[in-house]
Structure formats: structure tokens, C-alpha cells
N, C-alpha and C positions, 0 to 999 in steps of 0.2 A: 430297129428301135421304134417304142412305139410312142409319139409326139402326141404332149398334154395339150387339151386346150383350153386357155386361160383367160375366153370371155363367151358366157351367153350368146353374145350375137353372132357365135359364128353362123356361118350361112344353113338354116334348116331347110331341108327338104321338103314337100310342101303334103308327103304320106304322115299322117302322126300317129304315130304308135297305141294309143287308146281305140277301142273299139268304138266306131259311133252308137251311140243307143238310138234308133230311128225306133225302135218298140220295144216295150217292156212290159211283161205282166204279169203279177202276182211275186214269187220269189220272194214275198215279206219275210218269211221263219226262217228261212236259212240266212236272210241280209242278216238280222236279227243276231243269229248265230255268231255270224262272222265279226261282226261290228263289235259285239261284248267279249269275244274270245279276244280280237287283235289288241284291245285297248286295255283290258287284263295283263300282258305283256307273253302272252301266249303265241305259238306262231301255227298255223295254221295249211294243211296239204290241204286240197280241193283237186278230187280226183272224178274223172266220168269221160263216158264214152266220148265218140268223134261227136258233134255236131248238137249237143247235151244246152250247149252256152253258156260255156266258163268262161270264158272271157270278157262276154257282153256282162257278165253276173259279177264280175272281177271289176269289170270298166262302170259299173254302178255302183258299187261299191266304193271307190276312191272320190267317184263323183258324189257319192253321200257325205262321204269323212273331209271333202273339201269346205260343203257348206258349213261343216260346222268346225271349222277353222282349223283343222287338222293338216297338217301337210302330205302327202303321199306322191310316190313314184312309181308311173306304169314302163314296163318293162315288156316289150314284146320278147322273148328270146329266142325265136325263131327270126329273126333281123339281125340275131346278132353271127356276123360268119368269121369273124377275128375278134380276138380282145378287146385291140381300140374301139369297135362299133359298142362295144358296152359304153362308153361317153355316146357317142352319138346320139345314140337312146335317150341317154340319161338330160341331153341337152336339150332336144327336140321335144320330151315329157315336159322338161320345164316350161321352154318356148310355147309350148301350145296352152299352158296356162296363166302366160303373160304377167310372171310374178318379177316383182320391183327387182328383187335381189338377185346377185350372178351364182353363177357353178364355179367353179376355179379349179381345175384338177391339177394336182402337180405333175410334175415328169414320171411318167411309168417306161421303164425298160421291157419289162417283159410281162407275161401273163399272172405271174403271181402277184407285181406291182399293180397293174389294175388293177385288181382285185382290190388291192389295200387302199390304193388311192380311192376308187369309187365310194366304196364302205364310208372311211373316213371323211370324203367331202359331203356326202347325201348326210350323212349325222351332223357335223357340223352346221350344215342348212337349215335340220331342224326338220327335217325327216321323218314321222313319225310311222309311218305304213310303206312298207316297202313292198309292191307286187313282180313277182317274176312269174309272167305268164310261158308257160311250157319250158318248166325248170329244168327239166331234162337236156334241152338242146342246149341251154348256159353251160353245164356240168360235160357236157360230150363235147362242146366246142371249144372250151377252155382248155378239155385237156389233151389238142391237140397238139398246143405249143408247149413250147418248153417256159418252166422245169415240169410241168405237168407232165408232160409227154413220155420223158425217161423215167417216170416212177406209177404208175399204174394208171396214167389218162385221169380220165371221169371220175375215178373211186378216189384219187387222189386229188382233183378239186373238188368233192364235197367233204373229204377231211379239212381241207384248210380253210373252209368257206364256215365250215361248223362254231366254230369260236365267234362271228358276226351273225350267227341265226340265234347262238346263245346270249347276245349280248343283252341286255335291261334296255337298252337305247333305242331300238327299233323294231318293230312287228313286221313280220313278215307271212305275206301271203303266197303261197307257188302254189299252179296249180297246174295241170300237164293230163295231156290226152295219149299218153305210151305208158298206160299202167303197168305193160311186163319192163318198163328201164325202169321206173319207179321202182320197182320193187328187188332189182339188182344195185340200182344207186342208193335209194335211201331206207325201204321199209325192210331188205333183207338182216340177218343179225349181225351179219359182217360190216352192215355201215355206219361209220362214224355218225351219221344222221339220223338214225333210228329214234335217237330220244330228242331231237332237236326239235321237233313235230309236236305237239303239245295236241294237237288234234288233226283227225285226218276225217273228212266228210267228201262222202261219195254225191257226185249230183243227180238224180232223178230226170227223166223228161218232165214236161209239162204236163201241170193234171188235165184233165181231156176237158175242162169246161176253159180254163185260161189259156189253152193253146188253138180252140177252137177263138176266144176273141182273139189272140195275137192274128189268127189266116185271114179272120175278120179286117181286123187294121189292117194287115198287108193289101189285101183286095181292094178296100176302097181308098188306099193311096195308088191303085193303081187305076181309079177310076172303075172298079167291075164292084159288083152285089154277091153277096152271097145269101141266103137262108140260115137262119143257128141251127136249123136241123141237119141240113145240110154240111155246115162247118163243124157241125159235132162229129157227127162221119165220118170226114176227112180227118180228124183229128184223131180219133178210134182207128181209123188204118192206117195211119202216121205211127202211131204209136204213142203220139203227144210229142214226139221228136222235133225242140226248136228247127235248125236248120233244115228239115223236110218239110217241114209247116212252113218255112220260107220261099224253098222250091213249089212246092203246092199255089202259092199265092200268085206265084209268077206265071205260072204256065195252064191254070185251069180257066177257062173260057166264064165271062160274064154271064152270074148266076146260074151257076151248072145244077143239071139234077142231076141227082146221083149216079144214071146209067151212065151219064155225060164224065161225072169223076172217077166211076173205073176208068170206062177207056181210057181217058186220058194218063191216069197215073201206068197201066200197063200200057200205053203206048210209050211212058216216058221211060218203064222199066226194061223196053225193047230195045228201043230205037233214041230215047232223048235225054235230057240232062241227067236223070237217074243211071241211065243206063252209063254214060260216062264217066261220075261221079264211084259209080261200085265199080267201075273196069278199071280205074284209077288206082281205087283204094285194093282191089284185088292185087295189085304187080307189090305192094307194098310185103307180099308174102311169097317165102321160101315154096320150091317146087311143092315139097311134098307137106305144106300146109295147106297149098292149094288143093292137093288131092283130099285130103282131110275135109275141107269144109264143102266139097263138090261131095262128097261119099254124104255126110249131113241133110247135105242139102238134098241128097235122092231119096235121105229117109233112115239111112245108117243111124244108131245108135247106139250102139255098143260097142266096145273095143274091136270084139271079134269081126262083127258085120262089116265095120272102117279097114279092118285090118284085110277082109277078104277082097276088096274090090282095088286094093293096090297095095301087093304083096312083095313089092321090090322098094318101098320108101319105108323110112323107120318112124311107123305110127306112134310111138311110145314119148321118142320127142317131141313130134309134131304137136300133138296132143297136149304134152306140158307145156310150149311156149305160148297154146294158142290160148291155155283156160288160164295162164298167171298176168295174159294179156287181156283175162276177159270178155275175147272176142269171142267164145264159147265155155258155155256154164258145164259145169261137170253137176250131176247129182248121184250122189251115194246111196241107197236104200238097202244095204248089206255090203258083206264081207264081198260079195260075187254079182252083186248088180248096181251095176255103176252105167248111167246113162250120159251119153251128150248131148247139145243142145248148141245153137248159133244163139247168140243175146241181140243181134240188131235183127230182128223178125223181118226191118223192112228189105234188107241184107238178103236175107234168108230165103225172103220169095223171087228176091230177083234172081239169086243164084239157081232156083228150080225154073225159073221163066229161062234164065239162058242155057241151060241143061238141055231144055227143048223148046229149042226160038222158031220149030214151024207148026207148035201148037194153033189151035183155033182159036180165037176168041173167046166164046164160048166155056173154052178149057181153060185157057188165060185166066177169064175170069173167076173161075171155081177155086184155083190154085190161089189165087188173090183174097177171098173172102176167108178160104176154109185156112188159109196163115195169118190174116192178119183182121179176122171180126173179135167182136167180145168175148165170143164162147171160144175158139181157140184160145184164147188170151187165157180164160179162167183153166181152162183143163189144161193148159202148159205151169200154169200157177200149182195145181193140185197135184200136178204130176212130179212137180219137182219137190213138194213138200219131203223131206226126209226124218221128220218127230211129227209127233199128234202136235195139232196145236188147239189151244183151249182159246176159245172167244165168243164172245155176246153179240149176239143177233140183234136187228135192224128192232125187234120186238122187246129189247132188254134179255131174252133168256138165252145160257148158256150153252153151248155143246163144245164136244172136241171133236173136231175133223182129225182122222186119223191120219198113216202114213200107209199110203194106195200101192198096192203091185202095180196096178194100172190104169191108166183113165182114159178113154175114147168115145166115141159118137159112135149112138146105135139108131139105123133106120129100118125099121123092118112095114112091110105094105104100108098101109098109112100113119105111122106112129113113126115121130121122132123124138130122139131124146139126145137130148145137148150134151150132159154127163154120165158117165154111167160108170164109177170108179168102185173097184175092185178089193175092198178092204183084206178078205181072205177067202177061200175058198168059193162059197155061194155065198160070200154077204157082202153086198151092193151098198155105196153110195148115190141117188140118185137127183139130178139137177138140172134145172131150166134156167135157160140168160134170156137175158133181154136188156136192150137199150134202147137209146133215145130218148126218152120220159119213163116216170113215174109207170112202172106195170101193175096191171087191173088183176081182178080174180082170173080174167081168160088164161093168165099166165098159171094159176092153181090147177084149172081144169085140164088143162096140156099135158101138167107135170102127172096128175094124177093118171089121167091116161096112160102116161109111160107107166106106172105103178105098174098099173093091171097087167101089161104085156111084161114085166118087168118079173112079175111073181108069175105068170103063166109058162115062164123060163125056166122055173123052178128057183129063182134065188129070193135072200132071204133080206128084207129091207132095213139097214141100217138108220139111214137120214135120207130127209126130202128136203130138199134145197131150191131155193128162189132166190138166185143171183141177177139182181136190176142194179146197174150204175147209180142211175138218177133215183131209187126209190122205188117206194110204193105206197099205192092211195089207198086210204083209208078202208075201205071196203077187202081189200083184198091180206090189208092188216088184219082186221079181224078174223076174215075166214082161216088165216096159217091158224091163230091163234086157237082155233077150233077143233083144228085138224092136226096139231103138231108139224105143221110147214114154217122150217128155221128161213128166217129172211135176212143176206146179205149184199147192203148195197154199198157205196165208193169206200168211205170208211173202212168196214172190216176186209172188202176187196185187195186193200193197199196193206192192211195190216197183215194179211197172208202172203201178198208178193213179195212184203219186202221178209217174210220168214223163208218164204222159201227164195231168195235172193236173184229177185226179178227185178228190176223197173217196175215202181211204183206209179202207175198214171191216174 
């Protein structure tokens, strides 16, 4: 039997379920989002990778709708490990915001009774925003117990939970880091939850100038300096990924140069918290997903390639749990070329660093730049593109970057070229990165270089491209404009990742 409790004060535990906000920055557009969607009477999924910060975005969020007299309820749901800890929760949300008036739950016998009692007393309260952070483990853990239990688990508490998501009385937020149960519990066509969802928004990391101040803040609460040039860096081979941008802050030595924040991050990728934190989240997967994202990881991309290097596990499954869980992007570019891809990059170079953990330094380091600098970042962007996409340059003028057979890095004697993408036959794409600031004409003169070695190859020049995050100065505006050199910096950058369905930084 599961025993009501019938005052506020019972004894709270002194963890409280809200995330502390110790840093915040930037996330105005989507708070924005969320705040007009919930109070519209809409209810709201908020989906995104591990370590993205939904929940710290979720625990800002309630802590906005408070000030302005809204009531709302954080709900960790990974705390909850039986029915009754749904009160627990619900008590310990209230107590930590020390409001006048009590909870009063009636008697619940069993798990469907929660349910109804919770619903009903949080409305009564006056309730206005309900969050259930990792709505998944509510739905799998509810339908452990009976009556859930004997009639199909999980799929059968988001049936009955569906009627209080539909209700006019309360908004509701969930937002969950297991995109493949999400999408067996609610987004599939078979769940009663499907339409309950009025909006579903994916979260982004951090764009690389506000994750570079978030590593900023972290550092100097922990007493150490950083450089912006520097924290921009780290934030470009982070990914912009909050919670590595938190691990970053912790463990990189006072005012690091940049040789100093390799090593460090491939020492952490070897041997230290990284390295823990991915051997961790690796046991979370089935043998032969493992083998899948190891086959990836050495460079596999294709069914056939994954399929050859472990020819006794059934790639076919592997393959679908791991892209409907988003842990690897599929790209389509025909009936018969279909590529794969790891989506956490930082994932993706640990798994080649531990593939071969008696590499050199040296090697380490190469493996390190050449997965997670700018210019990888942009030719993984163009690589995935699967339609032309039409978009305005940094200059106002138009083009369409097409859909590539392929995009790679060409170094031949002394000429480098960043992009070299492959539209058809002999017609070239061809593109220069750069970051850190605003890029000069030298970045024109480079690119053109590659031209010449470029047409000396015998191919035929489609577009010349000058991809800069931060820009470009004045001078080097004018000279594209001279020479037909298309300029893309963060803006049209983000507008092409999130086409071809990357992380936007």
C-alpha cells in the first residue's frame, strides 16, 4: 500500500530536485519559446543530446515563471524509483520554495492512484507549469507496478497520464535525454501521446562565443584566468557542449596556452575524467552497438564497411537503435549511398584515441584537431548535406551550395586546401576556414592558391568559398566582392548545420 502524506513538513532531504543555476548564459530564444508556448496552454517536449543542459534550461525556466507569480513544479524523474517518491518530489519542489500553503495528498493504493492523486492536488494548488525532467524514467518506472504492469508497462502509463497532458489546467514541460524511448513511448504513431505534445524542440549546444564565457565563469570561480582567444578554442573543440565546457573549467591548469589545452584535454581523453565519463556512457550499449560505433570510430562509413569488420553481430539493428537514439546521424545522398556518422564529435575522438591508447602525442594530437577543429566541423556540415541548399552570403549575394558526392582535405607539396567538395564528376567545390577573429584578404590569397593547384588537377571550379566564424574585415569584404569569393560566417554556418541536421554552435 502506498501511504499519503498529509503535511508539507514532512522531513525533506536536504538534495532538492531543481538544478542549481551556478552559470547561465545566453538561451534567451528558446526561454522565449518556451515561456509563450507553456502559457498559450500548449505543452511542450524538449529533446537533446546527454550533457546539452536541459535541465539547468528547464530549472531557469520555472525560476523565471516564478518571478512573475506563476506557480510551477520541478520534478526530477530519475529520483523517482517507486510511485510513492512521485510525492516525495512533489513535496521537497514545494519545500525548497518555501511557499505558505501545504500539499495534501489523499491515500493512493497503488500506481494508477498516484497518478490521479498527484495530477489532482498540484491543480488544485494552483499549478500552473508542470516540469518532468527525464519523462521517460516516470513512464518506465510507473509501469513497473501494478496495474500498469499487467497491461503493457510504460506504453500503458502514457495512455493514462495522456488525459492530464490534455488537460486546459496545466502546461506541461518534459524534457528527456533517451531520444530512442521517446520515440517508442511518445513520438512513435502508436502512442497515445503523440498529439499530447504541441511542440517538440531539440536543444543545440552552446553557440561557441557564449560557451566560451560560460568556461570563462567557470575558471574564475575557480580562481584560474583564461584568455577569450583561448576560451574560444576550447569552446570550438568542446563543441560548445555545456557540460564539457564544465569538465574543461575544472581540470585545465591557470591560463593555459593552447599547447597546454591539448594535452590536457587528450590526457583527460586517455587517462581522466573524460576518459571515465565516455567508458561510462559506452557500457550503456548493447555488444554489437559497441561494435558499430568502434567500426565509426576507425573511419567505417557505410553499411557495407561496418558490416565487414564484425560480420557475426546484426549491423542492421544496431544501426537503427543507434540513429533513432541519435547517437549517430545517418545521411542519405541516394537510393545506394547512405553514410554514418557519430553526432557527439567529442565521443568520437575519444573512441579513435582508445582504439589506440599507445599512440604518441604527437598522433594524439593530430587525431584531436583533424575531429574536432572548424574545418572538420564545416566539411562534416557539407558532407551531410543531402538537397542543394540556397543561402546569402556574409556579402548579401546568393548562391546554392549543392549536394557533394564528397568533401575532404587536400594537401599536396606546399598547398593546403580545407574543402575540396566534389559536386560531380570534375566540378569542385572549393573552401578555406578560419577562426578565432574576423579573416583578412591572406585568407583570399590561400584560397586562391588552392584554385590554381586546383584547376592544374584538371577540375572544373564550381564556388570559392570563405568560411570565418567570427567574420571578416572590411578589406577582405571587398576583395570577394571583386573576385566572386562567396563569404560565410556564424549565421549562414548554423543555417547549413542545422539543414543538414548537425548541432548548430
Amino acid at each position: 500500500m502506498f501511504v499519503s502524506y498529509i503535511d508539507v513538513s514532512y522531513k525533506v532531504v536536504s538534495k532538492m530536485p531543481r538544478p542549481p543555476i551556478k552559470f547561465f548564459v545566453n538561451r534567451k530564444s528558446i526561454l522565449s519559446t518556451l515561456t509563450d508556448t507553456l502559457l498559450h496552454g500548449d505543452n511542450v517536449l524538449l529533446l537533446g543530446l546527454r550533457g546539452y543542459g536541459k535541465s539547468v534550461l528547464a530549472s531557469k525556466l520555472v525560476d523565471l515563471l516564478e518571478k512573475k507569480d506563476i506557480k510551477t513544479l520541478f520534478i526530477d524523474c530519475l529520483k523517482i524509483v517507486d510511485p510513492k517518491s512521485l510525492f516525495d518530489e512533489a513535496v521537497r519542489d514545494w519545500k525548497l520554495l518555501n511557499r505558505a500553503d501545504k500539499l495534501v495528498f489523499k491515500r493512493a493504493n497503488n500506481a494508477r492512484e498516484v497518478i490521479d492523486a498527484f495530477f489532482e492536488t498540484i491543480i488544485q494548488a494552483g499549478v500552473k507549469i508542470l516540469v518532468l525532467d527525464e519523462i521517460t524514467t516516470f513512464l518506465e518506472r510507473f509501469g513497473e507496478f501494478k496495474p500498469f504492469s499487467d497491461v503493457n508497462g510504460a506504453k500503458a502509463v502514457a495512455g493514462y497520464i495522456k488525459e492530464f497532458l490534455d488537460s486546459d489546467k496545466i502546461g506541461i514541460l518534459a524534457s528527456d535525454t533517451s531520444i530512442g524511448a521517446i520515440y517508442d513511448l511518445i513520438l512513435s504513431y502508436s502512442s497515445p501521446l503523440l498529439k499530447s505534445f504541441q511542440r517538440v524542440l531539440y536543444l543545440d549546444p552552446l553557440e561557441i562565443p557564449y560557451a566560451a564565457e560560460l568556461l570563462t565563469k567557470i575558471m574564475e570561480s575557480k580562481g584560474k584566468k583564461i584568455s577569450q582567444r583561448t576560451a574560444i578554442y576550447v569552446a570550438n573543440l568542446l563543441y560548445g557542449i555545456p557540460q564539457y565546457i564544465v569538465f574543461a573549467g575544472q581540470i585545465l591548469p591557470n591560463n593555459p596556452t593552447i599547447e597546454e589545452v591539448e594535452n590536457t584535454i587528450i590526457d583527460e581523453l586517455q587517462n581522466g575524467f573524460f576518459n571515465v565519463y565516455f567508458t561510462l556512457f559506452l557500457e550503456k550499449f548493447s555488444p554489437e552497438q559497441k561494435g558499430v560505433l568502434y567500426a565509426i570510430g576507425r573511419g567505417s562509413r557505410t553499411f557495407s564497411a561496418i558490416s565487414k569488420q564484425f560480420a557475426s553481430i546484426n549491423t542492421v539493428r544496431a544501426l537503427k537503435k543507434l540513429v533513432i537514439s541519435r547517437i549517430i546521424r545517418k545521411t542519405e545522398k541516394g537510393r545506394r549511398k547512405v553514410e554514418y556518422s557519430i553526432s557527439d564529435k567529442v565521443f568520437e575522438t575519444w573512441l579513435k584515441l582508445n582504439i589506440f591508447p599507445e599512440l604518441r602525442i604527437e598522433t594524439s594530437r593530430r587525431i584531436l584537431i583533424s575531429s574536432l577543429s572548424f574545418e572538420s566541423y564545416v566539411r562534416e556540415i557539407l558532407s551531410s548535406l543531402t538537397n542543394a541548399v540556397e543561402i546569402t552570403d556574409a556579402k548579401g549575394e546568393k548562391l546554392i551550395i549543392p549536394r557533394l558526392e564528397r568533401v575532404e582535405r587536400l594537401s599536396k607539396r606546399d598547398v593546403e586546401i580545407d574543402i575540396l567538395g566534389i559536386v560531380e564528376k570534375n566540378k569542385v567545390l572549393v573552401g578555406e576556414c578560419y577562426f578565432g577573429e574576423k579573416a583578412g584578404i591572406k585568407k583570399a590569397q590561400e584560397l586562391e592558391k588552392g584554385v590554381r593547384l586546383i584547376k592544374k588537377l584538371g577540375y572544373s571550379i564550381e564556388y570559392t568559398l570563405i568560411f570565418s566564424y567570427f567574420g571578416f574585415d572590411d578589406t577582405l569584404i571587398q576583395y570577394a566582392k571583386e573576385r566572386n569569393i562567396f563569404l560565410l560566417e556564424a549565421k549562414q554556418i548554423r543555417k547549413l548545420a542545422k539543414r543538414a541536421q548537425i548541432p548548430a554552435i
